[in-house]
C-alpha positions as CSV (number, residue, x, y, z in Angstrom):
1,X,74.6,71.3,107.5
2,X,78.7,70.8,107.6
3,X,78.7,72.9,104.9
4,X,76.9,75.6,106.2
5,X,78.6,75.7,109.8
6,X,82.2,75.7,107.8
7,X,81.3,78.9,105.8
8,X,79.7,80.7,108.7
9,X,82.2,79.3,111.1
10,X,85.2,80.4,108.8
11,X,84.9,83.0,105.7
12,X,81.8,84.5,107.1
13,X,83.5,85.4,110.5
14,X,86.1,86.3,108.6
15,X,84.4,88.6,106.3
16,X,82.7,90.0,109.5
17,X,85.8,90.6,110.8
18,X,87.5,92.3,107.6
19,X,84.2,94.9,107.9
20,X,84.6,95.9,111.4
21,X,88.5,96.7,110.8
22,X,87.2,99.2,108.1
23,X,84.4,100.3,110.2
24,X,87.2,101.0,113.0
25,X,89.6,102.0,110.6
26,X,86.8,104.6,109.4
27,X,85.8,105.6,112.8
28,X,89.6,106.3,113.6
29,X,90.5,108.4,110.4
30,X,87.2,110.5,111.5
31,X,87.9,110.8,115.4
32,X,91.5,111.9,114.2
33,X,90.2,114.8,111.9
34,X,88.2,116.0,114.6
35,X,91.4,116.5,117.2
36,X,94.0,117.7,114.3
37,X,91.2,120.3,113.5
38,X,91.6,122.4,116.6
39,X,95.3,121.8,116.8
40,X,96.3,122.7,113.5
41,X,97.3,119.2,112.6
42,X,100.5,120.1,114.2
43,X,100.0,117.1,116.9
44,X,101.3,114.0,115.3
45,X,102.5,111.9,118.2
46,X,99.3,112.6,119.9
47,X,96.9,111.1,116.9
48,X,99.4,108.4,117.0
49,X,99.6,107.5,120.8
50,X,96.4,108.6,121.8
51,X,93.8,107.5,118.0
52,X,96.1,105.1,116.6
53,X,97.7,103.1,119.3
54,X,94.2,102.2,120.8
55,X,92.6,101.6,117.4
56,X,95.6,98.7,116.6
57,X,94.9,97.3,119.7
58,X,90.9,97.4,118.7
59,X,91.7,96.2,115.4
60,X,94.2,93.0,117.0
61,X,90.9,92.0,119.7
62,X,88.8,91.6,116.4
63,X,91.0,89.1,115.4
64,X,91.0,87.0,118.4
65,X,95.2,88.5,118.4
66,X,97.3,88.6,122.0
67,X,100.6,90.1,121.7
68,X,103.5,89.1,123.9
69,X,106.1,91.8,123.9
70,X,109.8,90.3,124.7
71,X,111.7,93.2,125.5
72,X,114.5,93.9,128.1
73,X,115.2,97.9,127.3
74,X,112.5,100.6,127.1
75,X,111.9,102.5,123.6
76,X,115.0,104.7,123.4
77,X,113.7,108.2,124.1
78,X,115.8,109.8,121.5
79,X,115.9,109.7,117.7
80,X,115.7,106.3,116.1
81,X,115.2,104.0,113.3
82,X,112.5,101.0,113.8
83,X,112.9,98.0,112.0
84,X,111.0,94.6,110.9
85,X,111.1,91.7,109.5
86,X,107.2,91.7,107.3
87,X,105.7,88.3,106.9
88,X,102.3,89.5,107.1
89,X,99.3,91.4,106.7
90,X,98.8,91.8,111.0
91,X,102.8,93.5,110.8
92,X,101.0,97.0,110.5
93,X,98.7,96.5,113.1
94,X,100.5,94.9,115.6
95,X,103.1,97.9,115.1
96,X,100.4,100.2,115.2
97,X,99.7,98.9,118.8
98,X,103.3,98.8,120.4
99,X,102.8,102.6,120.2
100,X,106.4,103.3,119.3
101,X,107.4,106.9,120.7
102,X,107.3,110.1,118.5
103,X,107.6,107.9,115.1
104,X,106.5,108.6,112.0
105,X,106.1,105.3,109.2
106,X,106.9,104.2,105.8
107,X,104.1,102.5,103.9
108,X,103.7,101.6,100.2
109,X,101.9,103.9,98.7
110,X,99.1,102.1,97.6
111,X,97.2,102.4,100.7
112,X,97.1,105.2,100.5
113,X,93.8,105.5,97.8
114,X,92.0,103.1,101.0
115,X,90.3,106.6,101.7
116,X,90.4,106.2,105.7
117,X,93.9,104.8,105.6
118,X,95.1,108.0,103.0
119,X,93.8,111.0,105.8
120,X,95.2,108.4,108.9
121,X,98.2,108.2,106.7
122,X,98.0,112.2,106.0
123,X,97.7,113.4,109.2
124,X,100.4,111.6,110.8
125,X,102.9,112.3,108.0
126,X,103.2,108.7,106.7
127,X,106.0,108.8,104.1
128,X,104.4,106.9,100.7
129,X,106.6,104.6,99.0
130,X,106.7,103.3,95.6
131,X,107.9,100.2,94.2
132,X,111.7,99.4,93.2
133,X,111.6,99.6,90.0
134,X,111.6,103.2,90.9
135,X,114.6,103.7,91.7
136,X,114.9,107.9,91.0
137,X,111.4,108.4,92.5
138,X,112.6,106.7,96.1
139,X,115.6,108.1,95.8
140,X,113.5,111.4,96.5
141,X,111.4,110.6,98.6
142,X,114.1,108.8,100.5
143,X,115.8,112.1,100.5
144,X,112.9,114.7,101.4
145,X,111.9,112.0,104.2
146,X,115.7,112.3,105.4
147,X,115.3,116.2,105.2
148,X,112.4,116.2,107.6
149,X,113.8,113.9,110.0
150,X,116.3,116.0,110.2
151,X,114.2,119.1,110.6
152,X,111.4,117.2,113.3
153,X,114.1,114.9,115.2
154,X,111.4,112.6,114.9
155,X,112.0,108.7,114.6
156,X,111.0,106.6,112.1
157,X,109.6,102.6,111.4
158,X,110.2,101.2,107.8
159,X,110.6,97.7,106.8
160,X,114.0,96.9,105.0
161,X,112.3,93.8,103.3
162,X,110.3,96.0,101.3
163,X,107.5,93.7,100.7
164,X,106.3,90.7,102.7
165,X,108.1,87.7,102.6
166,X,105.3,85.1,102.8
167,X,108.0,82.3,103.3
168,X,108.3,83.4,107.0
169,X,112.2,83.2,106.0
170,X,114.2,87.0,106.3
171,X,114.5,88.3,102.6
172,X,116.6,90.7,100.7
173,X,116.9,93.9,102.6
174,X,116.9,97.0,100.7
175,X,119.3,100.2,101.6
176,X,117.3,102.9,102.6
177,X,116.9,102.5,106.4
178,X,120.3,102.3,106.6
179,X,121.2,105.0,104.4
180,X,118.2,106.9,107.2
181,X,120.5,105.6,110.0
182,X,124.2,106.9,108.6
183,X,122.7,110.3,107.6
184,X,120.8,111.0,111.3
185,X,123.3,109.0,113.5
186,X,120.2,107.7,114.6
187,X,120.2,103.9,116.1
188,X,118.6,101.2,114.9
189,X,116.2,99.0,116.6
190,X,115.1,95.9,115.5
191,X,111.8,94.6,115.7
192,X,111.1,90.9,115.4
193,X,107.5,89.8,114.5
194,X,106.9,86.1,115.6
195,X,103.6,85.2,113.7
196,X,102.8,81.5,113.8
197,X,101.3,79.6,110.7
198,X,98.3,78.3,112.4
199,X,97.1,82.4,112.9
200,X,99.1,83.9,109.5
201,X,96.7,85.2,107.1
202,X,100.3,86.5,105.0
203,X,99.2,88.9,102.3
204,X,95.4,88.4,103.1
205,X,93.0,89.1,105.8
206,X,91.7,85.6,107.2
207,X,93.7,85.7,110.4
208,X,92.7,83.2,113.1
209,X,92.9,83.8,117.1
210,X,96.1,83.2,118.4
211,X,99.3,84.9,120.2
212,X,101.7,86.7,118.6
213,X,105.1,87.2,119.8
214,X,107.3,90.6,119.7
215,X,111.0,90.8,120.3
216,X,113.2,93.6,120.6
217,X,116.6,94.0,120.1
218,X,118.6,96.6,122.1
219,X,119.6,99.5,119.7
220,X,122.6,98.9,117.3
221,X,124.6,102.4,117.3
222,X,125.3,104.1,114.4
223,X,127.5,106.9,115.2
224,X,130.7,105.3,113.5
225,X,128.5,104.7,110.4
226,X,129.6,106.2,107.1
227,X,127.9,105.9,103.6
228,X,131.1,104.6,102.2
229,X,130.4,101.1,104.3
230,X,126.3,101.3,103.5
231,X,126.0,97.8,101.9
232,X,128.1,96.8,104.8
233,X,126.3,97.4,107.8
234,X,123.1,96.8,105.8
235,X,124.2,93.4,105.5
236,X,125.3,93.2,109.1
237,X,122.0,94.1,110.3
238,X,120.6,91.9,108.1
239,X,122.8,88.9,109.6
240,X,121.5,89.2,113.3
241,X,118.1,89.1,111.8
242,X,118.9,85.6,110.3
243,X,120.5,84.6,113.4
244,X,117.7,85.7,115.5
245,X,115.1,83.9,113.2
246,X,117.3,80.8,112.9
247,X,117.1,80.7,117.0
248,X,113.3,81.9,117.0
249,X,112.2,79.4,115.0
250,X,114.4,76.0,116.3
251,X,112.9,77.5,119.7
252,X,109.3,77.1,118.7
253,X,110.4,73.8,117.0
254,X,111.6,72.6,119.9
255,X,108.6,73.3,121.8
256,X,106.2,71.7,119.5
257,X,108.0,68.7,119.8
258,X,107.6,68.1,123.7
């Protein structure tokens, strides 16, 4: 019987879980179609604020997930450049629901062949990446992304990490959000994801009920930026990220320990 009650209280909950994500995640692709239909898919934000943004929240309340936003500014109304630090599998949904303004997203391009996640990612102009070891192939796509940006004035979230450091410590950060930043004049924003152990399923799905805390930064301007001093302010950025994890975490130390 205590074998029984772990597996129904743990992977079969889980698995329960995992199939009403896709079932929302299908349901959401669908109702999305249906609106970009008779607006000539020429509605992103909308699908985003009004499809997406309630379906990450959905998808967050399966999990048992509460988010605590920490932030002091509002979302900057003009163009800008999100970034993460990406720990976990929950980092896309939890910033799916902070419904960040007019933004468009980088996402590895695998998801994309996850059918409903492919026409999400379609209709809201997700910009597919591919892996490193690439390096000409994201050079282009860094560049037409860069073109359209340009064109749309739209902002834009991608992860310098690249892919998730399951440590929970702040990993090597690639160039291409700053290179984003320099060529728009577009500030950045960082995002910090707070997920604790006890709830991180990391590259997997087996979350468990908890609160997650989000922290943003005020923007970091990047009018003075030139290409010239890339690796530069890459690394600077990448510094107040250590710094802010470094305080996060002896924070949440601290706490424990009372």
């Amino acid at each position: 019987m205590k074998q029984d009650k772990r597996i129904f209280g743990g992977s079969a909950v889980t698995a329960l879980r995992a199939a009403l994500t896709l079932g929302l995640m299908t349901l959401c692709a669908a109702t999305m179609l249906l609106v970009a239909l008779p607006t000539f898919f020429r509605a992103r934000n909308f699908y985003h604020q009004k499809i997406l943004v309630p379906f990450g929240r959905a998808v967050l309340a399966v999990w048992g997930i509460q988010l605590e936003l920490h932030q002091t500014q509002a979302f900057p109304q003009i163009q800008t450049i999100y970034i993460s630090n990406h720990t976990s599998t929950l980092d896309m949904f939890v910033l799916i629901a902070l419904g960040l303004p007019n933004t468009r997203f980088f996402l590895s391009g695998y998801l994309r062949w996850l059918l409903p996640m492919g026409l999400i990612g379609y209709l809201l102009g997700i910009f597919w990446t591919v892996d490193q070891k690439f390096s000409a192939r994201r050079v282009r796509i860094f560049k037409r992304a860069a073109e359209a940006l340009q064109r749309s004035g739209e902002s834009v979230y991608l992860s310098p990490e690249g892919e998730r450091v399951t440590s929970g410590e702040i990993g090597h950060f690639n160039k291409g959000a700053f290179h984003l930043a320099t060529v728009l004049h577009a500030p950045i924003v960082p995002i910090y994801i707070a997920i604790p152990k006890a709830i991180d399923p990391g590259r997997g799905w087996c979350a468990r009920p908890g609160v997650v805390h989000v922290y943003i930064q005020p923007s970091v301007a990047t009018t003075q930026w030139a290409l010239s001093n890339l690796e530069r302010n890459r690394d600077q950025v990448r510094d107040l990220f250590l710094a802010w994890h470094t305080k996060l975490n002896a924070g949440l130390s601290a706490e424990h320990k009372r």
